[in-house]
N, C-alpha and C positions, 0 to 999 in steps of 0.2 A: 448455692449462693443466690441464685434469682430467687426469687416471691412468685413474680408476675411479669407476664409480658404480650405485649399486643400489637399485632399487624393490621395496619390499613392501607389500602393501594391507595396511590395516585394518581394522576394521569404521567401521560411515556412511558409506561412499565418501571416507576418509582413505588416505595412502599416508604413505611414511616412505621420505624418501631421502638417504641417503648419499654422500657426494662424498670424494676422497681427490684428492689436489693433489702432486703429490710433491715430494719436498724442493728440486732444484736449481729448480723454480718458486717456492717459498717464499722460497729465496733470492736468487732475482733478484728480487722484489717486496720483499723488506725491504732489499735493496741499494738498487734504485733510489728508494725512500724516504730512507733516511740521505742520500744524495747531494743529493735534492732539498734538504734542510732544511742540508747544510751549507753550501748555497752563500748561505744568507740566516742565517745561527746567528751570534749577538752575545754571546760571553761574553768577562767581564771579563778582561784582559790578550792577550785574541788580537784580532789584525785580522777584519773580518766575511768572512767566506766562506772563513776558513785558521786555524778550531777543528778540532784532531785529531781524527781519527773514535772514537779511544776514549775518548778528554772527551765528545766529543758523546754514544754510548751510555752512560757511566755516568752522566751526568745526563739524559737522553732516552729511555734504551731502553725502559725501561716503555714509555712511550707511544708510541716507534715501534714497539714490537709489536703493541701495541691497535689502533693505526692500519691495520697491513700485515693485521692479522687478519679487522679489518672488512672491508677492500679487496679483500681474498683470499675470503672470505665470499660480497660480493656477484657478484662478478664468475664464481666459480667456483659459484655457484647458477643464473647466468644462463646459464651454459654451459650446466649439466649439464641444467637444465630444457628449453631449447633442442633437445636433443638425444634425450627421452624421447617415446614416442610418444604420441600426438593424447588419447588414453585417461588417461594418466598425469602431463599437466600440468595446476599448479592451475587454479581456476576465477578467472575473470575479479577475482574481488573477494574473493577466497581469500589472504590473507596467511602466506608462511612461517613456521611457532614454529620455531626454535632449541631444539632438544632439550639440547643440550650449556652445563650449566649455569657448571662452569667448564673453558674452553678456555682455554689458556695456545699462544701459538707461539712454536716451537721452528724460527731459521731454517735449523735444518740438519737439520731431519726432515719427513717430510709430514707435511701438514695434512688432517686426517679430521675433518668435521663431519659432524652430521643432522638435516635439517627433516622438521617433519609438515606435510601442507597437506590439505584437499580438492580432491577433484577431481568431475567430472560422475560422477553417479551410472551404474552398468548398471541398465538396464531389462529386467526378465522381464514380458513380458508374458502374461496367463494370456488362459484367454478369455473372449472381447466380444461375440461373434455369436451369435445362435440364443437369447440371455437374456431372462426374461418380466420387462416391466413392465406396470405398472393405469395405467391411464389412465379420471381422473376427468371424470363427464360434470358443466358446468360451463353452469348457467341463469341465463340473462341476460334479465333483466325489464325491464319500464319505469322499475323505481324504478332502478336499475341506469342507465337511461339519463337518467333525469331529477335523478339525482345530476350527473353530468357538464354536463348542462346548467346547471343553478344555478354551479356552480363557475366556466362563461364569464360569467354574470352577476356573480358576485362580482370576477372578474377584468377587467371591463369598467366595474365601478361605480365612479363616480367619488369620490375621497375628499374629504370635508370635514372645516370642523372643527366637531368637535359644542360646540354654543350650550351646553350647562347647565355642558361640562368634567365630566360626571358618568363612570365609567365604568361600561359595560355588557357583556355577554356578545358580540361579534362586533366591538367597535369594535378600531380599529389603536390602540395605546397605546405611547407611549414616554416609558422612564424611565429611572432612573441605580439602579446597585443595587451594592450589597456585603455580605457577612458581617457582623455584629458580633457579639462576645462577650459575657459577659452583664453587661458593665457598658460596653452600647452601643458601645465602641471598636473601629474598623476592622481586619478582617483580613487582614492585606496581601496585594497580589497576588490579590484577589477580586473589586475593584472594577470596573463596568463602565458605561460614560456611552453616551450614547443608542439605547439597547437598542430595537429595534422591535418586536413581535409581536400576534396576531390572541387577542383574550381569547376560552378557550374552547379553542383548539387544542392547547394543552401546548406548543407550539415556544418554552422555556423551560426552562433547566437546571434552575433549584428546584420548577417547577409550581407556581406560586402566581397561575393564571389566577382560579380563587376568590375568594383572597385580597386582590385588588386590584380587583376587582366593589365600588363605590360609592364608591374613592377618587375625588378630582375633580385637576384639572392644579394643579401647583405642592404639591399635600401629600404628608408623607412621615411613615410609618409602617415600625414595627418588626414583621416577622412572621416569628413563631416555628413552624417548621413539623417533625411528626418524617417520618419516611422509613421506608418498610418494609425487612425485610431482600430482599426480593425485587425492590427499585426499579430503574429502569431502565437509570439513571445509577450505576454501582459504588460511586462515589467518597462516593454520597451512601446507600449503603445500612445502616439499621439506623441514620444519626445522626441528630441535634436543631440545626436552623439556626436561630439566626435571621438575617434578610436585610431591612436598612434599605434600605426601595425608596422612590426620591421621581418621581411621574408628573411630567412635565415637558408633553405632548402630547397630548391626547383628540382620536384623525379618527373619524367613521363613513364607511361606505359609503352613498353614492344609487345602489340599484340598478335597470337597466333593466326597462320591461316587457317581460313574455315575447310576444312578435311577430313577426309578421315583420318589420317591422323592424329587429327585433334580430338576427336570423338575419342579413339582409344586412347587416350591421353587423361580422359575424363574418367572413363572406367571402363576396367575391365571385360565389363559385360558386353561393349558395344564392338563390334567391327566393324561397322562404316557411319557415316554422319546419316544418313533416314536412319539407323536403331536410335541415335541421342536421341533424333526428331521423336518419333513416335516415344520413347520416354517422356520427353520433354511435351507434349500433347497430354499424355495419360496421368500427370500430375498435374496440369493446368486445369484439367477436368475436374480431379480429385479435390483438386482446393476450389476452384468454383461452386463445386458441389456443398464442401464443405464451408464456406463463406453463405450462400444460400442457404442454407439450414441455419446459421447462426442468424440469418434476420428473421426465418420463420420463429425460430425461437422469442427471438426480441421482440415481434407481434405477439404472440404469445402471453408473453410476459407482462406485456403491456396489459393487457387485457384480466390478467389474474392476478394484478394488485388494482385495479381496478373497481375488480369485483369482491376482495379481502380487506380483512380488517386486520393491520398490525400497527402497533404504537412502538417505534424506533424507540430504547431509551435514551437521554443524550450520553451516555459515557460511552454505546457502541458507536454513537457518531463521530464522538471524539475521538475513538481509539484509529475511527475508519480514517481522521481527514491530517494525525499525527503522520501514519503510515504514507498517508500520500505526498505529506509534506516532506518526509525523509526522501520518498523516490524520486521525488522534485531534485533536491539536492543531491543524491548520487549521481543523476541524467545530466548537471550542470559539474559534477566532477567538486562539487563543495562539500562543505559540513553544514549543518541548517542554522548554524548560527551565524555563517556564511551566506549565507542564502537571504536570512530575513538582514542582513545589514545592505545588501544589495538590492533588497524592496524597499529599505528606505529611504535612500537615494529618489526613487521612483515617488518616493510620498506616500507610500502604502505600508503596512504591516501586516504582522503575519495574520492574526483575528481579520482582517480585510479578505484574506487570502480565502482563509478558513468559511468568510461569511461568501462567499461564491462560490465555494464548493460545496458548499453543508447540504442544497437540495438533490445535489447527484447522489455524494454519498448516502444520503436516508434513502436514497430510491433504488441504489445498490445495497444497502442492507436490508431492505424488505424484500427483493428478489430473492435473495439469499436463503434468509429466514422461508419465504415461500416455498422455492425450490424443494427444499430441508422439507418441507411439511409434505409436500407434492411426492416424494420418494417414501417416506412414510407409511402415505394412505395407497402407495402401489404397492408397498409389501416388498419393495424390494432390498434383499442385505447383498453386500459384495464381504467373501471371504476374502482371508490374507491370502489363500493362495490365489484367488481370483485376480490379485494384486498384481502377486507374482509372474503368473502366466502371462499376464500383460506384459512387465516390463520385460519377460524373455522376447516376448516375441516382437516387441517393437527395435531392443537389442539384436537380435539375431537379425532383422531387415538391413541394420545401420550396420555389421559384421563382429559387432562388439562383444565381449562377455557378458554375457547374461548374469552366471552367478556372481561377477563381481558388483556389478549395476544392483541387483538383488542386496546385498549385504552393504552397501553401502546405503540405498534408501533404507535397512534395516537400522543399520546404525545411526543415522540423524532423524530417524522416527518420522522419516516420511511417508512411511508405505501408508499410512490413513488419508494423505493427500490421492493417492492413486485411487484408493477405493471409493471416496469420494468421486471423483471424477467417472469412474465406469457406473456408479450407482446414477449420475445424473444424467449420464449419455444413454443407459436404458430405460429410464425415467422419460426422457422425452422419444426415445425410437417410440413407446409405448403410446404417449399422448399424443406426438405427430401423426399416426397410426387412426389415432381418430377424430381426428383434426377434419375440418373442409376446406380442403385447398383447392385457392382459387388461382389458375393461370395468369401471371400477371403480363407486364410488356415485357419486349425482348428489351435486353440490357446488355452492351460491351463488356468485355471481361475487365479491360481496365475500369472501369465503372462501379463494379463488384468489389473490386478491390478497394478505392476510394472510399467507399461507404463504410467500410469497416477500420477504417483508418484513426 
């Protein structure tokens, strides 16, 4: 069906292609269109299926042309695309634009359209080897460890319901809450019914853990709270809420004694409270260790898209700042049509949202793409069983079946996520490896953790 057709890039890893159809295909696809439609065409005064084909075009033709043009469109894109090399067809979730604003066909001429799409970016990679990172020396105390501890106690403490209904700073509190305006009435789309959270902890959109210290269960009050321009939450920064919250449930925690005991209460493996301790020490380690390498990496990284050349196309940006938009709204327990009606309250929309994200994502999809290149040129492949043996063994730590863990990432087709993941963790054992690492300052473990936050 094509004649011809022709690629030229863009800039962002767009291209622009051109397809040319020649006429006696044009005219066989608006032929065998008429034909179709005259074997079922009902105008007045003729039998069905025996209207003249020049009756049927002057009252049809417009729209058998529209028709053959669509037809001829997609069909002659699916070609041409078909036929372009690996480099030069769109990207998975790349939709073709129609350049050609009005196209008229003409069945006795060729047909000449052109689409823009993206395609997979080229990756230059610059270099990655031989680059200095600091690597922060990272002290880990007993308070460090006896934070951790408390928290299996808090997580082990049995909840009741507290006797006075009063509320206090660490009790569980659930209530029902919404906006109102300032003549008390509901803001729609605000409203939220048995809201759980720990008073004290902020895990709370408005932060009004304060605020609700001394309500008791079953009362409801209006609290008018302002918002810094710096607040956490965007949507709420620099405004004035108020938020009619009514407590419904006051629990506290009975927390265990610290014993042994409790230790074997925790697991198996321990019999007295110094085995938790020194577990609880040897993972604090592990994750320090492990938090430390993720900023060596992040220098790193900085430094090799620095050094490289990749053009983001925009449909991977878009696809990047969709995704984050939905996890926005699962994290608020909405729908995202939920979510952007709640931004606009705030005066903001969702393209606003998108337009403050857009330079993180591009700089997280050119990591990416980098990384991808950077495992490449080390030669390294991870087999499916490489895959596997992982998650046995990470299964067997947790006490859990391995072959079920196995067939299950089997079945939702995630085991390439896993192989992934080890492909890049010896990608960088590799390039850390020959890295210059430079001893940075001593840093608090809480510190470590913060930064990564």
């Amino acid at each position: 069906m094509v004649q011809d057709k022709k690629v030229e890039k863009l800039e962002n890893s767009a291209v622009k292609l051109t397809v040319t159809i020649p006429a006696p295909e044009v005219q066989s696809a608006y032929d065998d269109l008429v034909k179709k439609y005259s074997k079922s065409a009902q105008i007045k005064g003729f039998r069905k299926g025996k209207v003249p084909r020049e009756i049927l075009e002057r009252k049809f033709g417009e729209a058998f042309r529209a028709e053959t043009l669509d037809d001829l469109i997609q069909k002659g894109l699916g070609e041409a695309i078909e036929a372009v090399d690996d480099a030069e067809k769109p990207l998975p979730y790349a939709r073709p634009t129609l350049m050609d604003e009005e196209l008229d066909l003409d069945p006795a001429s060729d047909l000449t359209f052109t689409v823009t799409y993206d395609v997979f970016p080229e990756v230059t990679l610059g270099t990655y080897k031989g680059l200095e990172v600091t690597e922060p020396q990272v002290k880990i105390t007993k308070a460090d460890e006896d934070r951790d501890i408390e928290d299996m106690r808090q997580q082990n403490a049995l909840v009741i319901d507290k006797e006075d209904g009063t509320v206090a700073k660490g009790d569980l509190v659930t209530m029902n809450y919404e906006e109102v305006d300032a003549d008390d009435t509901p803001v729609e789309g605000t409203r939220r019914e048995d809201f759980q959270f720990t008073v004290g902890e902020g895990h709370n959109l408005y932060h009004i853990d304060t605020e609700v210290v001394g309500m008791k269960a079953d009362e409801t009050k209006v609290i008018e709270k302002e918002y810094a321009e710096d607040f956490e939450h965007e949507e709420l920064q620099g405004q004035t809420k108020r938020i009619q919250v009514t407590v419904t449930r006051v629990r506290q925690r009975d927390l265990p004694d610290l014993d042994d005991e409790f230790a074997q209460d925790i697991s198996d493996d321990f019999e007295t409270l110094d085995d938790l301790r020194k577990d609880v020490r040897s993972k604090l380690e592990k994750n320090a260790e492990s938090r430390v390498r993720a900023r060596k990496i992040d220098q790193l990284m900085t430094q090799v898209v620095e050094a490289s050349q990749v053009e983001v196309p925009a449909t991977m940006v878009d696809t990047e700042l969709q995704q984050s938009w939905n996890n926005l709204a699962q994290q608020y327990r909405v729908t995202p049509e939920q979510l952007e009606q709640l931004l606009s309250m705030q005066g903001k929309t969702r393209d606003d949202i998108f337009g403050e994200w857009r330079p993180a994502a591009t700089e997280r999809i050119k990591r990416s793409l980098l990384v991808q290149k950077m495992i490449e040129n080390e030669g390294i492949e991870v087999s499916e069983e490489d895959a596997e043996a992982e998650i046995r063994s990470d299964a067997e730590e947790r006490s859990a079946d391995p072959d079920q863990i196995i067939e299950y990432y089997k079945s939702q087709g995630m085991l390439s996520y896993v192989q992934q993941e080890i492909a890049e963790r010896r990608m960088f054992d590799k390039v850390l490896e020959e890295s210059k690492v430079k001893k940075g300052e001593k840093i608090a473990y809480v510190d470590v953790l913060r930064e990564n936050e």
